[in-house]
Every structure is written in C-alpha cells, then in structure tokens.
PDB file with one MODEL, atoms N, CA, C and O in Angstrom:
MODEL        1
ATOM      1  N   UNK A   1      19.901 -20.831 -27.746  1.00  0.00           N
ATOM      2  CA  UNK A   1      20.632 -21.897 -28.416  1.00  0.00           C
ATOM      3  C   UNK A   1      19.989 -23.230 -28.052  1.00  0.00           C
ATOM      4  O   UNK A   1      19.570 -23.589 -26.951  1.00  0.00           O
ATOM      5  N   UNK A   2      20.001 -24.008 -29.424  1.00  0.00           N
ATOM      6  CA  UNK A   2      19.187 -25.235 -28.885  1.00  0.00           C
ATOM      7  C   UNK A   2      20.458 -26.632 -29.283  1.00  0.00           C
ATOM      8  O   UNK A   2      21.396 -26.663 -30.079  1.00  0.00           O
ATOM      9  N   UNK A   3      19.987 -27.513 -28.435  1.00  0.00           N
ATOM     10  CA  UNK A   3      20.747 -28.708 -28.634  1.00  0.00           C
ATOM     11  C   UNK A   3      20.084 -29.974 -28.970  1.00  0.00           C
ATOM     12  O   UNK A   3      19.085 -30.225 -28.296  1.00  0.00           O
ATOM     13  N   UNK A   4      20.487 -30.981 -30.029  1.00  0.00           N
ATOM     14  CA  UNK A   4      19.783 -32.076 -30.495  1.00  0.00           C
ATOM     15  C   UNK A   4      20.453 -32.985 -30.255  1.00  0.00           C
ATOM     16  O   UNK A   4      21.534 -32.695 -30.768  1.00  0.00           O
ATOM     17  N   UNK A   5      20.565 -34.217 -29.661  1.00  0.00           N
ATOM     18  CA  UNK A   5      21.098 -35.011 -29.802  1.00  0.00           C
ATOM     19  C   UNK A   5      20.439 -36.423 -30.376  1.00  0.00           C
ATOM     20  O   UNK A   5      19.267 -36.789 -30.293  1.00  0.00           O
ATOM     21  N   UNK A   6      21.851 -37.265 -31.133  1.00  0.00           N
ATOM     22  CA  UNK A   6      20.962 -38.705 -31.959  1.00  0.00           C
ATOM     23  C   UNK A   6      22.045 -39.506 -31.579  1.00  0.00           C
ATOM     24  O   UNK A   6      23.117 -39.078 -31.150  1.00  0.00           O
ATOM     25  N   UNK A   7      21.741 -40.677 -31.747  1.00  0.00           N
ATOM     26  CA  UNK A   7      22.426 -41.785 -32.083  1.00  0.00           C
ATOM     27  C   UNK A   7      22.451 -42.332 -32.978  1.00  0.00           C
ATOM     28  O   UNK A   7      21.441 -42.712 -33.570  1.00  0.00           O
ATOM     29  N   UNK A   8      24.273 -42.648 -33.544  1.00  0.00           N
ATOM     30  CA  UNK A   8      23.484 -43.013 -35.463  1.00  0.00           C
ATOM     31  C   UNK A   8      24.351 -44.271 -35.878  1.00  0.00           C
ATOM     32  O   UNK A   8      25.194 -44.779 -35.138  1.00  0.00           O
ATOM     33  N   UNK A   9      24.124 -44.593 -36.811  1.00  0.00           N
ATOM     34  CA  UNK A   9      24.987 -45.891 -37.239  1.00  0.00           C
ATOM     35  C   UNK A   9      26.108 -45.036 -38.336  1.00  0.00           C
ATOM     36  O   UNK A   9      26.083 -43.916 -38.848  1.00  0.00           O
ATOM     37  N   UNK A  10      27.248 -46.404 -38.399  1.00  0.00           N
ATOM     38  CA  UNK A  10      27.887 -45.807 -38.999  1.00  0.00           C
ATOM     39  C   UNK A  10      29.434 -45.086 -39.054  1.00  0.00           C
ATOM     40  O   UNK A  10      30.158 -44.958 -40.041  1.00  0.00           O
ATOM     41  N   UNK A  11      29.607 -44.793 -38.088  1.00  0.00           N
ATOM     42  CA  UNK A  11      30.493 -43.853 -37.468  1.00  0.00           C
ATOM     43  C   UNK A  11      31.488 -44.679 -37.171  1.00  0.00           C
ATOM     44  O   UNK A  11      31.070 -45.479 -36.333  1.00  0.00           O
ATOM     45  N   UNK A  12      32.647 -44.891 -37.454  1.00  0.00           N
ATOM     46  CA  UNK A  12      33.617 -45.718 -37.690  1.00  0.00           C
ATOM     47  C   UNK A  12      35.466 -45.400 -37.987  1.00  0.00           C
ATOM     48  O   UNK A  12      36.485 -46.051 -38.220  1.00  0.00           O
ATOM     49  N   UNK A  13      35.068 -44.054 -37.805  1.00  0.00           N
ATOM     50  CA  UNK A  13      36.382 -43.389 -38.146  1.00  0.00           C
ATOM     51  C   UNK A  13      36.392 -41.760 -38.643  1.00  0.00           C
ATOM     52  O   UNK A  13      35.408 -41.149 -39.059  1.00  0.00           O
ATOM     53  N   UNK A  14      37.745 -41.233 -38.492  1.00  0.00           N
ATOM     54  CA  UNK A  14      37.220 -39.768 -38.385  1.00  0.00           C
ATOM     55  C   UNK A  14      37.145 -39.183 -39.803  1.00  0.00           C
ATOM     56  O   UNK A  14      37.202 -37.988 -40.091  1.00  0.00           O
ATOM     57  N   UNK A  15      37.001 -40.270 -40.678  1.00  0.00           N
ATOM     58  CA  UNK A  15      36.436 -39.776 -41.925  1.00  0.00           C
ATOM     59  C   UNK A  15      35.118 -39.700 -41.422  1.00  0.00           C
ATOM     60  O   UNK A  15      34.724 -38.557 -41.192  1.00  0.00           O
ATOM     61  N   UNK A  16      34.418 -40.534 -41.218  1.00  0.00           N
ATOM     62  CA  UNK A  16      33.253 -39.983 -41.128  1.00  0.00           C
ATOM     63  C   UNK A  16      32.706 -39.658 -39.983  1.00  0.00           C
ATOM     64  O   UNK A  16      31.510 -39.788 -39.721  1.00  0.00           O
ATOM     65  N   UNK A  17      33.780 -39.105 -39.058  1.00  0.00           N
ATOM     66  CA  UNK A  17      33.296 -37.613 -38.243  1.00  0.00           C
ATOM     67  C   UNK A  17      33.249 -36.617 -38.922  1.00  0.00           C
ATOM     68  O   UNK A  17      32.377 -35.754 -38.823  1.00  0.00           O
ATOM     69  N   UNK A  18      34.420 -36.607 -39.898  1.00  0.00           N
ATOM     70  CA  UNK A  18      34.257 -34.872 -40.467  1.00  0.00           C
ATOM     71  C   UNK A  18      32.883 -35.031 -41.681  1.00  0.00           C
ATOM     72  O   UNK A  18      32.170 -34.044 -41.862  1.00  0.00           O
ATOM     73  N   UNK A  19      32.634 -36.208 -42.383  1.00  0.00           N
ATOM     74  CA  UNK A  19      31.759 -35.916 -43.189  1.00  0.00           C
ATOM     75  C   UNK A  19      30.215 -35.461 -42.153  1.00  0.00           C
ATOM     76  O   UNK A  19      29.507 -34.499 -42.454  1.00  0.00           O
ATOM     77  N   UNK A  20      30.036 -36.051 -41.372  1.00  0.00           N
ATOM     78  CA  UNK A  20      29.277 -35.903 -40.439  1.00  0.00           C
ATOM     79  C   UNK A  20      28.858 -34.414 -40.113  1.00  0.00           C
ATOM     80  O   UNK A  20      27.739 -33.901 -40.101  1.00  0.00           O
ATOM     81  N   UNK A  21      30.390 -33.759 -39.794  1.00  0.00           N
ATOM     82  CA  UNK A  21      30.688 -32.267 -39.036  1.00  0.00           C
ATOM     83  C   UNK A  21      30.212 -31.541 -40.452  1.00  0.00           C
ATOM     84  O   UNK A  21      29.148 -30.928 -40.536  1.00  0.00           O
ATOM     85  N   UNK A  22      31.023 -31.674 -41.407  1.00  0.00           N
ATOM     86  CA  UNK A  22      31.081 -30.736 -42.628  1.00  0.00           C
ATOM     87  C   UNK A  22      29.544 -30.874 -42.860  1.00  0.00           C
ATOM     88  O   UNK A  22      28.695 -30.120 -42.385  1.00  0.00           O
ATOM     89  N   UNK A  23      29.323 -31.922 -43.640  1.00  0.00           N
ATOM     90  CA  UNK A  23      27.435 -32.067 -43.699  1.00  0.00           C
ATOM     91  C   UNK A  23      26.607 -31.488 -43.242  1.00  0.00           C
ATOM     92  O   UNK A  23      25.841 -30.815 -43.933  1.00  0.00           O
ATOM     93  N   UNK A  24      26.494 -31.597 -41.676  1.00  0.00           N
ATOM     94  CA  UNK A  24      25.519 -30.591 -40.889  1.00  0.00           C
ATOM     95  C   UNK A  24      25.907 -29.457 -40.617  1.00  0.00           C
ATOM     96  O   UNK A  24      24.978 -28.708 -40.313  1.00  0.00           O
ATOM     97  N   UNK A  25      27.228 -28.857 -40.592  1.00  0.00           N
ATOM     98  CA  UNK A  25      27.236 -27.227 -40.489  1.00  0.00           C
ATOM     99  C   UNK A  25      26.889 -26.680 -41.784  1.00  0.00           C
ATOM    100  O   UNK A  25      27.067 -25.464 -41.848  1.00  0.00           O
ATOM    101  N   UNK A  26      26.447 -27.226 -42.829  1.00  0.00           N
ATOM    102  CA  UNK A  26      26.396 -26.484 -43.951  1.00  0.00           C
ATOM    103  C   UNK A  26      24.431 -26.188 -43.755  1.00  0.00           C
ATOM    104  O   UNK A  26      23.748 -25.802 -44.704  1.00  0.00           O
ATOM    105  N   UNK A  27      24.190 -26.308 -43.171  1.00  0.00           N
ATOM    106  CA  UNK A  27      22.379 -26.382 -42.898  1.00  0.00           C
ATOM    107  C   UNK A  27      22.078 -24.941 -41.853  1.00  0.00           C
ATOM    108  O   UNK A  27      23.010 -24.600 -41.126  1.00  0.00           O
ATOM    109  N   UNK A  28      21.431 -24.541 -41.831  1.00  0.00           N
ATOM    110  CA  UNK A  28      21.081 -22.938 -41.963  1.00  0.00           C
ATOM    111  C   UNK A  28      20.571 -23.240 -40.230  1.00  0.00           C
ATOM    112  O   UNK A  28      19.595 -23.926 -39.925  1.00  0.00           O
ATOM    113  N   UNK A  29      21.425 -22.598 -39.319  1.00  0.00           N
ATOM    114  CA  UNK A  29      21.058 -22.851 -37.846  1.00  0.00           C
ATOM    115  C   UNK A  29      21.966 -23.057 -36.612  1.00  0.00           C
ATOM    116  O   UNK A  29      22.131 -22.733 -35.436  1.00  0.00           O
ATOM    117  N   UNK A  30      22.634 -24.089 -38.019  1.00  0.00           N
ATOM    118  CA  UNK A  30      23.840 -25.155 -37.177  1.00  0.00           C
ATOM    119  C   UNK A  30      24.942 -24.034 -36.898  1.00  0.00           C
ATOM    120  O   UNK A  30      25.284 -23.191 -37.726  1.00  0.00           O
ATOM    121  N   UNK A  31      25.590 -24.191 -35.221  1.00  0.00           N
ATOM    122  CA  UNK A  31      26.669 -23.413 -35.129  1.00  0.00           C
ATOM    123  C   UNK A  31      27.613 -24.047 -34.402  1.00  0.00           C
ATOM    124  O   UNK A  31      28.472 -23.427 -33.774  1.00  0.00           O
ATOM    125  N   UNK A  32      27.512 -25.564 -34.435  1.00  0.00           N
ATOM    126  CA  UNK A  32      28.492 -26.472 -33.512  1.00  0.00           C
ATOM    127  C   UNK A  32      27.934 -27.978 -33.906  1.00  0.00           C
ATOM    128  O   UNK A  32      26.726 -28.214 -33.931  1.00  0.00           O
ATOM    129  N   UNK A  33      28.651 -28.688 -34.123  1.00  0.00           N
ATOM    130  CA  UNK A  33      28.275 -30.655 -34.460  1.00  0.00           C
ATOM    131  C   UNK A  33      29.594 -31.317 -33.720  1.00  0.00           C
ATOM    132  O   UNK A  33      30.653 -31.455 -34.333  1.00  0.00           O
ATOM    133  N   UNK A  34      29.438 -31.688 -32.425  1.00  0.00           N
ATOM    134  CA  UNK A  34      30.351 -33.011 -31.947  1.00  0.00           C
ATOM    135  C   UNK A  34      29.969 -34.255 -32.191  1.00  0.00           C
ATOM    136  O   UNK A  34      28.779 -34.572 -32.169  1.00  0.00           O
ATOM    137  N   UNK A  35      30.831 -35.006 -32.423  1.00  0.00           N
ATOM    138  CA  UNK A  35      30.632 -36.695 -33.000  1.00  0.00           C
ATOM    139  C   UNK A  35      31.446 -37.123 -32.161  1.00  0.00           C
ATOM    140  O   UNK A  35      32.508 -36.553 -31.914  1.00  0.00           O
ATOM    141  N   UNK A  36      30.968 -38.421 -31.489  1.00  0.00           N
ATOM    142  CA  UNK A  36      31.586 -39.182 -30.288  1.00  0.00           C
ATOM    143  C   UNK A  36      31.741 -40.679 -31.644  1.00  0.00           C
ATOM    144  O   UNK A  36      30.754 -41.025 -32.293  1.00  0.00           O
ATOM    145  N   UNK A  37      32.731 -41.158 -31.770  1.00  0.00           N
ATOM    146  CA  UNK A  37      32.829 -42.078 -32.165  1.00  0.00           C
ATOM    147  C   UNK A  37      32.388 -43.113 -30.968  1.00  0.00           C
ATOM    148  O   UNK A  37      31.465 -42.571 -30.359  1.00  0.00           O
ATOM    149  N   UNK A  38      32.630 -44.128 -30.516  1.00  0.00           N
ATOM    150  CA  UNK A  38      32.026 -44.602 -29.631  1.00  0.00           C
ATOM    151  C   UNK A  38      31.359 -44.501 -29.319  1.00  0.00           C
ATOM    152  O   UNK A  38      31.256 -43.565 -28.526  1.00  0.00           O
ATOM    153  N   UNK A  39      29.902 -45.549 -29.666  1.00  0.00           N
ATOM    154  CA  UNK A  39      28.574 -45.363 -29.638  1.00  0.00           C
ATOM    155  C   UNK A  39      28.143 -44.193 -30.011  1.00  0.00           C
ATOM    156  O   UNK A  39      27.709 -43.415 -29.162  1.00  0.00           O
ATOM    157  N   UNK A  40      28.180 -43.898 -31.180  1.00  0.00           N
ATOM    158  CA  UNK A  40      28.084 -42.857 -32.522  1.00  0.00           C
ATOM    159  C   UNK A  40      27.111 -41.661 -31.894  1.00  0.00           C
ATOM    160  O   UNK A  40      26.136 -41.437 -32.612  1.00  0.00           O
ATOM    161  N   UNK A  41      27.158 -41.208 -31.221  1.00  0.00           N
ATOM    162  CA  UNK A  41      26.830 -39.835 -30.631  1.00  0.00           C
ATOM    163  C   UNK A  41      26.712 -38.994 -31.283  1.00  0.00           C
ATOM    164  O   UNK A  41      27.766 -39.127 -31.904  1.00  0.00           O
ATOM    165  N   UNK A  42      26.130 -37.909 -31.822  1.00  0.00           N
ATOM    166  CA  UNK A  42      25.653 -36.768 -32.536  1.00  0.00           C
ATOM    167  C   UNK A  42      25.200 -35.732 -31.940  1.00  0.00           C
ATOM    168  O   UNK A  42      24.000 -35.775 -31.672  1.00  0.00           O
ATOM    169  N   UNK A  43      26.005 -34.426 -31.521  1.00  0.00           N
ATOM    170  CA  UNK A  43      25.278 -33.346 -30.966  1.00  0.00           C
ATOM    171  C   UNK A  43      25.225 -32.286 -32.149  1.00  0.00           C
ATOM    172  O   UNK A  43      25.883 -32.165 -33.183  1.00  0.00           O
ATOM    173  N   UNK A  44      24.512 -31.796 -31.765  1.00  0.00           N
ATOM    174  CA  UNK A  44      24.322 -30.549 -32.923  1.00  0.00           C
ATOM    175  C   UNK A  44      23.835 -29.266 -31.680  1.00  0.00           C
ATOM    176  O   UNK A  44      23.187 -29.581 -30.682  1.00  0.00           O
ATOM    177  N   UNK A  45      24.225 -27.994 -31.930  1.00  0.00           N
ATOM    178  CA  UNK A  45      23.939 -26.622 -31.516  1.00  0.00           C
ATOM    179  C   UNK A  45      23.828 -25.839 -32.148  1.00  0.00           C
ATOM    180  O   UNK A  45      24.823 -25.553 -32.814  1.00  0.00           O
ATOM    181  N   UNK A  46      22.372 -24.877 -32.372  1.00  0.00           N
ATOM    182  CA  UNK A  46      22.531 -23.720 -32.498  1.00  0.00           C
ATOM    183  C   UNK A  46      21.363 -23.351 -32.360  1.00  0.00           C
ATOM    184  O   UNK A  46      20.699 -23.655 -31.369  1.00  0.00           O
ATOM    185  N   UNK A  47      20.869 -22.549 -33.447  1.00  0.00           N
ATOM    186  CA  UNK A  47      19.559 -21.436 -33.053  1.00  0.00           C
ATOM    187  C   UNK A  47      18.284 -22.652 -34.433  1.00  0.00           C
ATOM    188  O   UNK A  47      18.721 -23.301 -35.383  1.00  0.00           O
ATOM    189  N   UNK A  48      16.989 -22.559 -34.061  1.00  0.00           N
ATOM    190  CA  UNK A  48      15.967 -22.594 -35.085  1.00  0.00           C
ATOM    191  C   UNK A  48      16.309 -24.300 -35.684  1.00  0.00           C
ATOM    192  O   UNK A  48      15.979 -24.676 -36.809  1.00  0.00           O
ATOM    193  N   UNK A  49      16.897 -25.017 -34.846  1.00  0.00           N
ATOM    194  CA  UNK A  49      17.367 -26.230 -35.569  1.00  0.00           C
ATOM    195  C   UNK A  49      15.574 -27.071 -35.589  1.00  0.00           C
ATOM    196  O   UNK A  49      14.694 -26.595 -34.871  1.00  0.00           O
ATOM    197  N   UNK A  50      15.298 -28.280 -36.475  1.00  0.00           N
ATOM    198  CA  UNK A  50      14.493 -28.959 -36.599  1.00  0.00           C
ATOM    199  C   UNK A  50      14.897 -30.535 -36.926  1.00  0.00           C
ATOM    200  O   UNK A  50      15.199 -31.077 -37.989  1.00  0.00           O
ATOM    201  N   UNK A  51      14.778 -31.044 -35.583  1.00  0.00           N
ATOM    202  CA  UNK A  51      15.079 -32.699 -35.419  1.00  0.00           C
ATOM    203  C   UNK A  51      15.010 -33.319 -36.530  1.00  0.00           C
ATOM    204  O   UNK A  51      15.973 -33.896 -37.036  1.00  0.00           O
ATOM    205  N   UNK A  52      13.631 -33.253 -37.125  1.00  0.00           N
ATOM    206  CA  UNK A  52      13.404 -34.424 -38.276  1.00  0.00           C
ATOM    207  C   UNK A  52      14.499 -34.108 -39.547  1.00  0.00           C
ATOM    208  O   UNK A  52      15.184 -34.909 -40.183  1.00  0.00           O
ATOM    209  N   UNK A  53      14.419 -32.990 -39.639  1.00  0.00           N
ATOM    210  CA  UNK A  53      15.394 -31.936 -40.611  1.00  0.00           C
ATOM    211  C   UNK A  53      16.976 -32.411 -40.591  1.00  0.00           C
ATOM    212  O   UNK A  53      17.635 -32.715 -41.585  1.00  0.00           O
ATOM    213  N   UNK A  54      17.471 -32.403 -39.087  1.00  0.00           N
ATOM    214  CA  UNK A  54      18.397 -32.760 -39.300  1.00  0.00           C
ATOM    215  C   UNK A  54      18.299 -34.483 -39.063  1.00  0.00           C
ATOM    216  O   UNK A  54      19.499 -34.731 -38.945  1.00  0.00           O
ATOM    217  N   UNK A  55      17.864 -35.298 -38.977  1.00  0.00           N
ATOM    218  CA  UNK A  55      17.716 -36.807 -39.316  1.00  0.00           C
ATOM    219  C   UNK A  55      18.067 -37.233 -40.524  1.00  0.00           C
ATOM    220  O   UNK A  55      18.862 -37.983 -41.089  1.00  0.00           O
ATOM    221  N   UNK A  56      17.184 -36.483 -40.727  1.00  0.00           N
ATOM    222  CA  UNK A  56      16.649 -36.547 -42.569  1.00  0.00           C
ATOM    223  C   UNK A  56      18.648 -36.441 -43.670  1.00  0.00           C
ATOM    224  O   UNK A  56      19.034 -37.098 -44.637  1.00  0.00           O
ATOM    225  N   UNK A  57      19.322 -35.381 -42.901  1.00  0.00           N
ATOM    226  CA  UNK A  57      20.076 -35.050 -43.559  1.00  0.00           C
ATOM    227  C   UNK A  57      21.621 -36.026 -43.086  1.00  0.00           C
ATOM    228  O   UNK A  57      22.566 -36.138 -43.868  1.00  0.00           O
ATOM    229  N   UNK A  58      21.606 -36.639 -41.713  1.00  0.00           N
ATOM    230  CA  UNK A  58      22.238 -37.435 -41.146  1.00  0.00           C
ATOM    231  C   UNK A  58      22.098 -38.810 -42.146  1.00  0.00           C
ATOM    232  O   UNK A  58      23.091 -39.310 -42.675  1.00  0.00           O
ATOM    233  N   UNK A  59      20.511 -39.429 -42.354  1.00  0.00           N
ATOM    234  CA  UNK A  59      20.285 -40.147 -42.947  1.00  0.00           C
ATOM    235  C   UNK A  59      20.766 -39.909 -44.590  1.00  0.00           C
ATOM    236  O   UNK A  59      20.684 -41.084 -44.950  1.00  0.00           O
ATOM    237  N   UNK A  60      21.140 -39.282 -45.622  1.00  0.00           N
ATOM    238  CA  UNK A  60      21.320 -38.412 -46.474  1.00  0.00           C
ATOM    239  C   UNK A  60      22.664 -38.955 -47.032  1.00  0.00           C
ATOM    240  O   UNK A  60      23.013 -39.462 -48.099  1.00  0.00           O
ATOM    241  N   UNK A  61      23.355 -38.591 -45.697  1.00  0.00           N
ATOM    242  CA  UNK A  61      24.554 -38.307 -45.823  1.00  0.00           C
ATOM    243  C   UNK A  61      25.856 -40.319 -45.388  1.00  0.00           C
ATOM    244  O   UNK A  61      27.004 -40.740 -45.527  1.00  0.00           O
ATOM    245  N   UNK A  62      24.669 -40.698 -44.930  1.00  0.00           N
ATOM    246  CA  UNK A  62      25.217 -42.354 -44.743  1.00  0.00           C
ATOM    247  C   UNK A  62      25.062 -42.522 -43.015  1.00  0.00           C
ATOM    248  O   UNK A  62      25.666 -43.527 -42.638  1.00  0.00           O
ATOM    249  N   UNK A  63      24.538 -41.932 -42.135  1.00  0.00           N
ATOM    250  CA  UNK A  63      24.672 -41.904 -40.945  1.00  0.00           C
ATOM    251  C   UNK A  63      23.392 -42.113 -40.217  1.00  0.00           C
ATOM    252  O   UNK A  63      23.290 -41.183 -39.418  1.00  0.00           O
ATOM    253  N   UNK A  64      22.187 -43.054 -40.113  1.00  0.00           N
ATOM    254  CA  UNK A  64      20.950 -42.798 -40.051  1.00  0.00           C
ATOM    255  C   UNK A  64      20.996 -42.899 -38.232  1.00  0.00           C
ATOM    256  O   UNK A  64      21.830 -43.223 -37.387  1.00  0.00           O
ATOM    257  N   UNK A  65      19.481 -42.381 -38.249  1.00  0.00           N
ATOM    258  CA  UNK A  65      19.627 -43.119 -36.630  1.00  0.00           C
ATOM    259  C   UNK A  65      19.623 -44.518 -36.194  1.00  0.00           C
ATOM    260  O   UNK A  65      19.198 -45.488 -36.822  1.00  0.00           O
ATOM    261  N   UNK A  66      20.116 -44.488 -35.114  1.00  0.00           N
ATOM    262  CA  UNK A  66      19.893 -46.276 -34.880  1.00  0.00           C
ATOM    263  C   UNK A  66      19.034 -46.232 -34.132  1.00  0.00           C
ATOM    264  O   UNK A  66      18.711 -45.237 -33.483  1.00  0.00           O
ATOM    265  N   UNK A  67      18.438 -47.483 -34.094  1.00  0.00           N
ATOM    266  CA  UNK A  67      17.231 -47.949 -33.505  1.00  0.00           C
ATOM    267  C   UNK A  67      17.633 -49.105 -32.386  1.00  0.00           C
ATOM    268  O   UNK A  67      18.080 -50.247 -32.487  1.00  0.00           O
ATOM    269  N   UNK A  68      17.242 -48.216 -31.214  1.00  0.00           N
ATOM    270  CA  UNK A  68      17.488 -48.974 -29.838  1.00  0.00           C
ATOM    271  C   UNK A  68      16.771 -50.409 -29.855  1.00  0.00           C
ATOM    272  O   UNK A  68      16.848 -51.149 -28.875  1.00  0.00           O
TER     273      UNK A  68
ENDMDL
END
C-alpha cells in the first residue's frame, strides 16, 4: 500500500472535502482519501497510485496544489 500526500488550495468546507473524497476514489488504485481542512491536506492510499496522475485530477476537479 502506498501513500501520497499534497497540499492543495481550495478546501474550504466539507463540500469540498467530499468532492475531493468522491473524485479521487473513483480512479483505479485509490482505497482511502483523508482531507484535513486546515491547511488543505490531501492523503490518498492504496496500491499502483501515480503522483502526477493524481495532481492532475486534484487540479481537474478545483483543488490544485499549492505552491509553498
């Protein structure tokens, strides 16, 4: 099992935790997505995941990474 973590913009309420959650479990791998509201935290778990892949789809979806 692998784990990714991001930091993203965006994240503002638990609407868009669940769009967040729903979004990335639908991607072929994913078997767990926690969202930390506060300082927008993004974990993702599972098997065969690919960082840029899931960026790409974070970004997609209204949630990009932020840039330290």
């Amino acid at each position: 099992m692998q784990n990714v973590q991001f930091n993203v913009q965006n994240i503002k309420c638990g609407g868009c935790v669940a769009a967040v959650e729903n979004g990335l479990k639908e991607m072929a791998g994913v078997s767990e997505v926690k969202v930390t509201i506060e300082g927008g935290l993004v974990e993702v778990s599972g098997d065969g995941l690919d960082r840029a892949t899931l960026g790409a789809k974070l970004a997609e979806l209204g949630y990009p990474e932020a840039n330290d």
